[in-house]
C-alpha positions as CSV (number, residue, x, y, z in Angstrom):
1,X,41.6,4.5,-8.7
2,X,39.4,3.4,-6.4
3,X,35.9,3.4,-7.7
4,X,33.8,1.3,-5.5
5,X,30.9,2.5,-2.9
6,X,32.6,3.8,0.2
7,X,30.1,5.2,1.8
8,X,26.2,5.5,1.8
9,X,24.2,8.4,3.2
10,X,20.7,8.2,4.2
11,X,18.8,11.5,5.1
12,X,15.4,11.5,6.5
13,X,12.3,11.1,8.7
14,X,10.1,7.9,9.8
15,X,9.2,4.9,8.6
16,X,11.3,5.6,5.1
17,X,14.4,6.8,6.6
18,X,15.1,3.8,8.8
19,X,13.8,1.0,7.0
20,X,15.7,2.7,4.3
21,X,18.6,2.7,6.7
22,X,17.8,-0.6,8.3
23,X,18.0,-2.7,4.6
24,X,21.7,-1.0,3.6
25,X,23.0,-2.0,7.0
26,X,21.7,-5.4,6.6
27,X,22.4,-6.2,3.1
28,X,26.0,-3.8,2.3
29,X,27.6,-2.5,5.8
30,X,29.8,-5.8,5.9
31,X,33.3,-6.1,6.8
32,X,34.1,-8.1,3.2
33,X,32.5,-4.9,1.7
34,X,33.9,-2.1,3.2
35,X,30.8,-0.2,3.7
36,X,29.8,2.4,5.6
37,X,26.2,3.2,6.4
38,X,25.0,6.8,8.3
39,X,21.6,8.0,9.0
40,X,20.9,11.9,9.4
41,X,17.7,11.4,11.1
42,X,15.6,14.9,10.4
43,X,12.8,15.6,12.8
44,X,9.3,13.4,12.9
45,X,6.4,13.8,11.6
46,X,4.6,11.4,13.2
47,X,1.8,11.4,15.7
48,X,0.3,8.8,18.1
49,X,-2.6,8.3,15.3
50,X,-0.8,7.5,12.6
51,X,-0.9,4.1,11.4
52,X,0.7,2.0,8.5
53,X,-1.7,-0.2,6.4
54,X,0.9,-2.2,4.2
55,X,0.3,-4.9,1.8
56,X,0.6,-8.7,2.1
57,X,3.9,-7.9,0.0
58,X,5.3,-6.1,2.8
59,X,5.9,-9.4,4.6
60,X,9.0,-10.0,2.1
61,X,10.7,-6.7,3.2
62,X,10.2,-7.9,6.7
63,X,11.8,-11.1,5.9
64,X,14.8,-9.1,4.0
65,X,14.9,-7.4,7.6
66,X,14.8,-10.1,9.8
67,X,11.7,-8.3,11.3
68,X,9.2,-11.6,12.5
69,X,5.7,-11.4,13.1
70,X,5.8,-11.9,16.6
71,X,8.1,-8.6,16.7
72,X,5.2,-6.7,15.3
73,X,2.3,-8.0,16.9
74,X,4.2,-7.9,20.7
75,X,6.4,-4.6,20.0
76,X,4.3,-2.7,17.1
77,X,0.2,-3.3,18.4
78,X,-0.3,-5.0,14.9
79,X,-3.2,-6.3,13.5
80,X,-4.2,-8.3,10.9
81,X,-6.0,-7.4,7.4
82,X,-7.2,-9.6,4.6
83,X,-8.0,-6.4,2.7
84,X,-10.8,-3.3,2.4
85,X,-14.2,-3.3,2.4
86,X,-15.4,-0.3,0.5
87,X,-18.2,1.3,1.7
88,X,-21.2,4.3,-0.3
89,X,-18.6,4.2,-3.2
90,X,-21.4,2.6,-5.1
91,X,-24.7,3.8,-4.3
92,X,-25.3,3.1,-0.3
93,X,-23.8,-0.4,-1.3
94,X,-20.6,-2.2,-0.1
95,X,-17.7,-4.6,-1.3
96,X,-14.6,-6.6,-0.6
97,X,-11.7,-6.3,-2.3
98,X,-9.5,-9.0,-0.5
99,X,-6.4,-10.4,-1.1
100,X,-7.6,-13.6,-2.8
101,X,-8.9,-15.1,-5.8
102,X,-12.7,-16.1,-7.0
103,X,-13.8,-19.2,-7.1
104,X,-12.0,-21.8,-9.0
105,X,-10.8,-22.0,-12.4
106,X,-13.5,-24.8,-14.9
107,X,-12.1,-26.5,-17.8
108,X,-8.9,-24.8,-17.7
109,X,-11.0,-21.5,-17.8
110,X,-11.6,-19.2,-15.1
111,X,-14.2,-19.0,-12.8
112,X,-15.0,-15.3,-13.4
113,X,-15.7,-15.7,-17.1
114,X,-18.6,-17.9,-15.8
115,X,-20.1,-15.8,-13.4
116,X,-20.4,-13.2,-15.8
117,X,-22.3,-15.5,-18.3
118,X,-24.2,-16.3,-15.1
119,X,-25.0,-13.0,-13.9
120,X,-26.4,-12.3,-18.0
121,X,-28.6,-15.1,-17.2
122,X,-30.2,-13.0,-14.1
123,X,-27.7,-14.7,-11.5
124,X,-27.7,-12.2,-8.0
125,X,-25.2,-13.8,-5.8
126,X,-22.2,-11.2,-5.9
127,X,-18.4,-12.1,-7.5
128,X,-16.9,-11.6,-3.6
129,X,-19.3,-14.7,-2.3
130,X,-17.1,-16.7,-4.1
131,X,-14.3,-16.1,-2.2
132,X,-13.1,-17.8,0.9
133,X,-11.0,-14.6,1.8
134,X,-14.1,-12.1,1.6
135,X,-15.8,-14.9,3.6
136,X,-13.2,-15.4,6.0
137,X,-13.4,-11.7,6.9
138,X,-17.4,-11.3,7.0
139,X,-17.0,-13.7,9.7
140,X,-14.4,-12.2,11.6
141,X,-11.9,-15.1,11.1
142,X,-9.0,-15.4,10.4
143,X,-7.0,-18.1,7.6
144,X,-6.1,-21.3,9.0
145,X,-4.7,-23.3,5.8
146,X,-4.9,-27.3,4.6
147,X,-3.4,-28.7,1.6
148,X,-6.7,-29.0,-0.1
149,X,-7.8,-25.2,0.7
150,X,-4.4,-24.0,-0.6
151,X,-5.3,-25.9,-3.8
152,X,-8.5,-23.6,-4.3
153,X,-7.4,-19.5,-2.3
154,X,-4.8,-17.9,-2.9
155,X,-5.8,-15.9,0.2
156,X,-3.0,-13.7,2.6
157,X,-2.8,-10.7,4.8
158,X,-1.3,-7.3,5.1
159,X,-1.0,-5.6,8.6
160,X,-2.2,-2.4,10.5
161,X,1.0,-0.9,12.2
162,X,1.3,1.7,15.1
163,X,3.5,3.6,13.2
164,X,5.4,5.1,16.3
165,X,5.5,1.5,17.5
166,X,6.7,0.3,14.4
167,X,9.2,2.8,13.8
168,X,10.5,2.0,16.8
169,X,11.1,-1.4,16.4
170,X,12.6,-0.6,12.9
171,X,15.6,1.7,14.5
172,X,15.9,-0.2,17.3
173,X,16.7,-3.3,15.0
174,X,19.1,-0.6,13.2
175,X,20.8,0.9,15.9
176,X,21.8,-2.7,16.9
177,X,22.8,-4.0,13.5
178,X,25.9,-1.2,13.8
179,X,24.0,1.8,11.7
180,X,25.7,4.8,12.8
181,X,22.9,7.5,13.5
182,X,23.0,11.5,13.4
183,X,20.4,13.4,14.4
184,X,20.0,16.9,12.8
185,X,18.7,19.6,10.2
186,X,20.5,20.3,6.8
187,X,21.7,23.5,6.8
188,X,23.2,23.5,3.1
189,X,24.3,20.9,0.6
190,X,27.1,21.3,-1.1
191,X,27.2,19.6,-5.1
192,X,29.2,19.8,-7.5
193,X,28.9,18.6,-11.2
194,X,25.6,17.3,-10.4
195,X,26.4,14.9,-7.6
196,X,26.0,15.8,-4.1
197,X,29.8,15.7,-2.4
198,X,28.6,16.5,1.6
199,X,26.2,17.8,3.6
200,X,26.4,20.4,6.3
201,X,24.4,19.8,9.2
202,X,22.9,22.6,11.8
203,X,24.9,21.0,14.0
204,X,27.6,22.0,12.7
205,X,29.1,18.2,11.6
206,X,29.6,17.8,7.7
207,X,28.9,14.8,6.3
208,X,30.5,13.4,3.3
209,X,29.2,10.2,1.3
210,X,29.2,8.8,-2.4
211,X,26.1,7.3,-2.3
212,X,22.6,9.7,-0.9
213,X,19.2,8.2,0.0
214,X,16.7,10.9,-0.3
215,X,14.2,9.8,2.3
216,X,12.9,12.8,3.8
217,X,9.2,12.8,2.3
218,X,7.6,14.9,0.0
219,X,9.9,17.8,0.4
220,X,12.7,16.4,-1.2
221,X,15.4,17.5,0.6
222,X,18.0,16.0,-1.3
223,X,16.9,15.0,-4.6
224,X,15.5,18.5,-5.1
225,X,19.0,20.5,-4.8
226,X,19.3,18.3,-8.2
227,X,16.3,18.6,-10.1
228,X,17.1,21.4,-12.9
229,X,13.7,20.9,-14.4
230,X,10.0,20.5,-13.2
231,X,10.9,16.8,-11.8
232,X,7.4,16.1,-10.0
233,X,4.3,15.4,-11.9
234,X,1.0,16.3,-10.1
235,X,-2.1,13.8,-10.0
236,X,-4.3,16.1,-8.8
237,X,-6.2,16.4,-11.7
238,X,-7.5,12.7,-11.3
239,X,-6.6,12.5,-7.5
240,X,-7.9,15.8,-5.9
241,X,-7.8,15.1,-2.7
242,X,-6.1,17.5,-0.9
243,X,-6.1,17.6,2.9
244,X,-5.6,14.5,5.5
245,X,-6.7,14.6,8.9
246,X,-6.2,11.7,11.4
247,X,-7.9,11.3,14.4
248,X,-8.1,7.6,17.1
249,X,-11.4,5.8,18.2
250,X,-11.9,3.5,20.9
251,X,-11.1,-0.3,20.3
252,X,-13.6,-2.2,17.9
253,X,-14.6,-5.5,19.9
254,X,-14.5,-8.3,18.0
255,X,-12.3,-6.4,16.0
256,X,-12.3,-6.4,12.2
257,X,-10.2,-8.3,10.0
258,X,-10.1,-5.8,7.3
259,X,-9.9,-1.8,6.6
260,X,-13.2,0.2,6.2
261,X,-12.9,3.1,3.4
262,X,-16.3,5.2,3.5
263,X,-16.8,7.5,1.0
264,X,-18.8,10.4,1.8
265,X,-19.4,13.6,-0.1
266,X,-16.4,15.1,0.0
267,X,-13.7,12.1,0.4
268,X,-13.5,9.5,2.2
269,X,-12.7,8.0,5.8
270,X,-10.4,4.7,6.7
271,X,-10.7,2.8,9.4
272,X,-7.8,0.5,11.0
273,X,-8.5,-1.5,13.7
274,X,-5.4,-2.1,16.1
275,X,-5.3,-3.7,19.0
276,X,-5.5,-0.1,21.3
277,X,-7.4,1.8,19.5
278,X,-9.2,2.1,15.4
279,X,-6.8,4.5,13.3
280,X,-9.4,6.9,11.7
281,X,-7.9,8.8,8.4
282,X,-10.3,10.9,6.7
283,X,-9.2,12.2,3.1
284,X,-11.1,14.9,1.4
285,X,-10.8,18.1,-1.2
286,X,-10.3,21.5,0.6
287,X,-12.1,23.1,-2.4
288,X,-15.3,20.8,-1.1
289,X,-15.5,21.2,2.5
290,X,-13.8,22.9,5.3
291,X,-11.6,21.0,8.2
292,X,-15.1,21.5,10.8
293,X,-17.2,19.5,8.0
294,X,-15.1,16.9,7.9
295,X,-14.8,16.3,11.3
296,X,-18.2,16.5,12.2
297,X,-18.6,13.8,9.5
298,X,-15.9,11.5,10.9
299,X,-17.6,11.5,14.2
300,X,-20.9,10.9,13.4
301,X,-19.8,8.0,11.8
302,X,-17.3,6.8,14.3
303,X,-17.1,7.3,18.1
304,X,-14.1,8.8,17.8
305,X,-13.6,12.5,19.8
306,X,-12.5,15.2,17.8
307,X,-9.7,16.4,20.5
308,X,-6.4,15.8,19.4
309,X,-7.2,15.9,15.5
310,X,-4.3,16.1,13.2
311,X,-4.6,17.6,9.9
312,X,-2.2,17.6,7.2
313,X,-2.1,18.5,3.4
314,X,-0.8,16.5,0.9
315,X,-0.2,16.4,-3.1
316,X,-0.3,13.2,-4.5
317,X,2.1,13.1,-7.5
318,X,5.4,11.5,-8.4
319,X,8.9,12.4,-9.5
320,X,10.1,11.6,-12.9
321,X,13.4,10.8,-12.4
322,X,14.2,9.3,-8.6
323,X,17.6,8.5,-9.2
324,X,20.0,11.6,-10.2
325,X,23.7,11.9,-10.0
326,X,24.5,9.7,-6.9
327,X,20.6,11.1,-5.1
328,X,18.0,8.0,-5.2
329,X,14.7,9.5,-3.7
330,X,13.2,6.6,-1.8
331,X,9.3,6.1,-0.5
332,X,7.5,9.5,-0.5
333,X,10.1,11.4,-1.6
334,X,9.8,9.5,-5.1
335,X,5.7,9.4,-5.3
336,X,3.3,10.7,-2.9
337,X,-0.2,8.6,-3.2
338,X,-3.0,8.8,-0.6
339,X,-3.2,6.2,2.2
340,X,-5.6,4.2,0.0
341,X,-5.1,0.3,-0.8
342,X,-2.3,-0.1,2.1
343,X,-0.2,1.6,-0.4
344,X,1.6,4.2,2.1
345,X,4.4,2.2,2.3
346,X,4.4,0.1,-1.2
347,X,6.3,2.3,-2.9
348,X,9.0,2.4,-0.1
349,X,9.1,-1.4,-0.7
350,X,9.4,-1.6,-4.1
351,X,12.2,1.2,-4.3
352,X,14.5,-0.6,-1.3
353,X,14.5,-4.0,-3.8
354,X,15.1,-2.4,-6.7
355,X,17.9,-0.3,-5.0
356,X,19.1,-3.6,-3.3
357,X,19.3,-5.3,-7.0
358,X,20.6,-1.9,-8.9
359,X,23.0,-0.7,-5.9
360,X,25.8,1.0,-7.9
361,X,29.2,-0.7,-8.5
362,X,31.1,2.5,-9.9
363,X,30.7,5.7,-7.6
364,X,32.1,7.4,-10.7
365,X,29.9,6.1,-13.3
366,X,26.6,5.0,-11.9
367,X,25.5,3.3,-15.1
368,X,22.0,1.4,-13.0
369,X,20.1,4.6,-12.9
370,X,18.4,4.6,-16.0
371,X,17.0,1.0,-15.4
372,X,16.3,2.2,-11.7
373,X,14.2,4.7,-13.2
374,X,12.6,3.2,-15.6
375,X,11.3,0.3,-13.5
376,X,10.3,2.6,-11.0
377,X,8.2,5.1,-12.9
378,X,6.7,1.5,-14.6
379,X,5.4,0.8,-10.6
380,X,4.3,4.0,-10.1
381,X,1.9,3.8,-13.3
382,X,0.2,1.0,-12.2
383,X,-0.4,1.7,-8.6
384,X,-1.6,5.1,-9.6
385,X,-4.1,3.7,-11.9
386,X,-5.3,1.2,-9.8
387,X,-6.4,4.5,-7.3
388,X,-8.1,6.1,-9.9
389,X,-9.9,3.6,-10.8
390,X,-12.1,3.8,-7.8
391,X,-12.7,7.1,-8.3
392,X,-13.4,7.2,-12.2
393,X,-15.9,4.1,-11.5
394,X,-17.7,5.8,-8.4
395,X,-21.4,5.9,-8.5
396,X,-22.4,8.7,-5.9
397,X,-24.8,10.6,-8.5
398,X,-26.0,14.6,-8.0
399,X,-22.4,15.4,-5.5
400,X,-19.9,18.0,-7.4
401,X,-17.2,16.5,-5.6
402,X,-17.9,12.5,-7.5
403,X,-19.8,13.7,-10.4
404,X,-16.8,15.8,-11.6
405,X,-14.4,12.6,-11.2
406,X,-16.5,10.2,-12.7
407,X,-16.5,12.6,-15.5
408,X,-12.9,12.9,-15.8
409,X,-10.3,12.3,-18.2
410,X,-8.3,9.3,-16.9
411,X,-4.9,8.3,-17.9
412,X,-4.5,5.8,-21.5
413,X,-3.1,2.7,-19.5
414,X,-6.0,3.0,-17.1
415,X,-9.0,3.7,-20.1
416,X,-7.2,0.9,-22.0
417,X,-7.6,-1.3,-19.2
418,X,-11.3,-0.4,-18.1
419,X,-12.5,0.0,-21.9
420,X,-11.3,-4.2,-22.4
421,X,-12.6,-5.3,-19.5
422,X,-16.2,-3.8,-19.9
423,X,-16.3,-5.2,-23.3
424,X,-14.1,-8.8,-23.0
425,X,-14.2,-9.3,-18.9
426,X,-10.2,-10.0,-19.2
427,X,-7.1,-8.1,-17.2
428,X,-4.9,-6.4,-19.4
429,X,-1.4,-6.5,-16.9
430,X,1.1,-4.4,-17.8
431,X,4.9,-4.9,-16.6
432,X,5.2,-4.7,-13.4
433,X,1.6,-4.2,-11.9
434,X,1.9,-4.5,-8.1
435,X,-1.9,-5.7,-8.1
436,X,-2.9,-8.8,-10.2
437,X,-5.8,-9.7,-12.3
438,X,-8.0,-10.7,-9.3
439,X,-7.1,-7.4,-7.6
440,X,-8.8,-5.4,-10.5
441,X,-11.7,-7.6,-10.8
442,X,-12.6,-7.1,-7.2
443,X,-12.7,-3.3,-7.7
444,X,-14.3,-3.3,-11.0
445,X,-17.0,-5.7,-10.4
446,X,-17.4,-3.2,-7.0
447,X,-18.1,-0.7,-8.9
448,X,-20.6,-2.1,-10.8
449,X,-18.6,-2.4,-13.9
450,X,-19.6,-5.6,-15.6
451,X,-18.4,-7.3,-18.7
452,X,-20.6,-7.5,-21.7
453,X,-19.0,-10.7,-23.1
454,X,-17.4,-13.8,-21.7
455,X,-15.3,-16.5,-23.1
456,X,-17.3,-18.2,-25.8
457,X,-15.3,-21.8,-23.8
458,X,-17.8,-20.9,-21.0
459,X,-21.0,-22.3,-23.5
460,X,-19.6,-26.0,-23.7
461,X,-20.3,-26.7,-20.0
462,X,-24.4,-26.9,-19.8
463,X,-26.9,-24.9,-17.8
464,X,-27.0,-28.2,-15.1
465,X,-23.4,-28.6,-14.7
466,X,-22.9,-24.7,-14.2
467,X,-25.3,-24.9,-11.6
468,X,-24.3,-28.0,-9.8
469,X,-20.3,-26.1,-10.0
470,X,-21.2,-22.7,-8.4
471,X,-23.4,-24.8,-5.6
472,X,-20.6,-26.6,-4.8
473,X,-18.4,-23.8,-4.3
474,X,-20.6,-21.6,-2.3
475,X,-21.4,-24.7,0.3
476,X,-17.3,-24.9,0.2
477,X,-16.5,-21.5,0.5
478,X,-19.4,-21.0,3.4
479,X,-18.1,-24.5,5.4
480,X,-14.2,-23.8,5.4
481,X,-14.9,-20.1,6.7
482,X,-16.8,-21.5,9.3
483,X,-14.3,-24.0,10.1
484,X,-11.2,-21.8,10.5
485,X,-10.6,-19.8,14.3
486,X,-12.0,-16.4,15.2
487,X,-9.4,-13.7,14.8
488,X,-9.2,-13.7,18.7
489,X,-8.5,-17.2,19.3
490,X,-5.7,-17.0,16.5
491,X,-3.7,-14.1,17.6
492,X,-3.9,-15.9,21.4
493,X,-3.0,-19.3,20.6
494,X,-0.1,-18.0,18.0
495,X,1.2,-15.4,20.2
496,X,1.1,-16.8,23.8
497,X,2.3,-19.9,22.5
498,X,5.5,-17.6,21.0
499,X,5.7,-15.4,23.8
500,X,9.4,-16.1,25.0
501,X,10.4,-16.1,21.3
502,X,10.2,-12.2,20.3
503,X,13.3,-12.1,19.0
């Protein structure tokens, strides 16, 4: 009996659907394998506003793909982003949390644990000025890399994405790699023992498979005919946040380098800078304010018109089990988080390589779901505590909305992690944390939460040499930003000089 992987089903919308579809082609749908690959393509939901913010990770899926950066800065309207600045999260203040490290490590110890002794010692000059990626983006530059700068950042970029643009680019590189493409509703789908055997379409087709990709968002189209228990865990006790509603502004000029995310009494507001237009997304709780409040905040903040606003709702929350029977649910139809951290399509990410490095050799008995799962949920943890986190450690005082979640009971991995660094200044990383040590610090040193210890190592170099070693690093940081090209004069140099290499 034949047992192998025949054929793979992939049902959905968007950006999850067809990169879903896109990386199965690519990496199974070869002759030696005897693989088919088919895409029921369900109806968008996307709208001329939306945008993707996606991590510097994101890169590596695009490289999986065979997607280049020129393809998404001449066919997508990308832009560049060396992280968020987060804005009245703390007070009326601001920080950086970009994609780079602090400072430099002294005596085989690391540069944070001696700004904290520092800042004990009534030291002003804030974590983030230590680092040439926060630098980099105050001036509106962007990273143009020696050896010897490489030997003190770690510092990268994520991207702003069109999303229409980009999810056209995405099925267009599909539809030529051979993916065979259907485009309809599910009317029923039939299972039986707890696997899905077909689906019938509203066309009228049926469409048999052994393998299903739920990627149809947070509906669930798929997975959900499988579920015999309460599968999805709600966040909304720690994440309330409720309604979405997105909205485009006129072009920012120069334009950013990063993602704004202003917090205002109800929620908060991103903005994405693109090329066309800024991508405004304004998240806030229903049970707080009313749709007209909320845009009448978004515009007097931005110059955005309010004509052609979209609003949404949402539930952030994630499934327990995303793999069941022969049903993996894939991007938001595994966990739903808000678009906070250029995390909207992270999880997407993460499930396509672990799907890509479980796929199932036994149709009959699909023996990698377990590990799928448990990997998975793992992910999920983490990212989900590193959202929280900025709302646990917010310091709007005297506003229901942040009082109640600064209040809060949080989850045990994120407490753990908060309570040891506010008493030891160290990272506690779990398996498989998507953001690493310098990730956290940014956002806990942001909001204000400040070790009361350091490394006791810290005390052997003395008052003169500690001075002379942060001096030296802040005239560094300061001259290389100032040496590296405007954000301008790198996308025109890199992309007119590529501009008969698209693809």
């Amino acid at each position: 009996m034949n047992t192998q992987i025949k054929k793979v089903v992939v049902v959905g919308r968007d950006a999850d659907a067809w990169l879903s579809a896109l990386m199965l082609q690519l990496s199974f749908a070869k002759p030696e394998q005897s693989i088919e690959v088919h895409l029921v393509e369900l109806p968008s939901k996307l709208h001329p506003h939306d945008t993707y913010s996606v991590l510097p990770s994101h890169k590596v899926l695009h490289k999986m793909l065979g997607i280049s950066e020129n393809m998404l800065f001449k066919a997508a309207a990308a832009q560049y982003a060396l992280g968020q600045r987060f804005v009245n999260w703390t007070d009326k203040s601001s920080y950086f949390h970009c994609y780079d490290t602090h400072g430099i490590n002294i005596g085989h110890v690391e540069f944070f644990q001696y700004w904290i002794k520092a800042r004990q010692n009534g030291f002003e000059i804030p974590l983030e000025d230590f680092s040439l990626g926060v630098e980099v983006a105050k001036q509106g530059r962007f990273l143009a890399f020696s050896d010897d700068v490489q030997s003190f950042s770690k510092a990268t970029y994520g991207y702003h994405l069109n999303a229409l643009a980009y999810l056209q680019l995405i099925a267009k590189a599909a539809i030529n790699a051979g993916l065979q493409h259907h485009i309809s509703q599910i009317k029923s789908v039939e299972i039986d023992e707890g696997v899905i055997k077909s689906l019938i379409l509203e066309t009228g087709s049926v469409v048999n498979g052994d393998l299903f990709i739920d990627a149809s968002g947070p509906e669930a189209r798929l997975i959900g005919e499988l579920e015999d228990t309460e599968n999805f865990s709600s966040w909304q006790e720690w994440l309330p946040c409720d309604r979405k509603i997105i909205l485009s502004a006129p072009t920012l000029s120069p334009a950013p380098v990063f993602t704004q995310i202003t917090a205002f009494k109800q929620g908060w507001i991103g903005f994405s800078p693109l090329p066309n237009r800024t991508a405004v997304t304004a998240i806030y709780s229903s049970r707080h304010a009313s749709n007209n409040d909320v845009l009448q905040t978004m515009t007097a903040i931005s110059r955005a018109k309010t004509e052609g606003a979209v609003e949404s709702s949402f539930q952030s929350g994630a499934r327990k089990k995303l793999w069941i029977g022969n049903c993996i649910a894939i991007g938001s139809a595994a966990v739903n988080l808000e678009p906070l951290d250029a995390l909207q399509l992270h999880a997407l990410h993460l499930g396509l390589s672990l799907l890509r490095l479980f796929f199932p050799v036994n149709k009959s008995r699909m023996i990698e779901a377990d590990t799928f799962n448990q990997k998975m949920q793992s992910l999920i943890i983490n990212f989900r505590d590193f959202q929280i986190a900025h709302y646990k450690l917010n310091r709007r005082f005297n506003e229901p909305f942040w009082d109640a979640l600064r209040n809060m009971a949080i989850p045990e991995t994120l407490a753990a992690k908060i309570e040891l660094f506010k008493h030891r200044g160290v990272i506690a990383l779990l398996e498989d944390e998507t953001f690493q040590e310098e990730n956290w610090t940014s956002i806990f040193v942001g909001h204000g939460l400040i070790p009361h210890t350091f490394d006791p190592l810290v005390n052997k170099l003395s008052e003169e040499e500690h001075i002379e070693q942060f001096q030296n690093i802040l005239r560094y940081v300061v001259g290389e930003a100032q040496a590296m090209p405007s954000l301008s004069a790198h996308i025109e140099m890199t992309f007119e000089s590529n501009k008969h290499s698209m693809f």
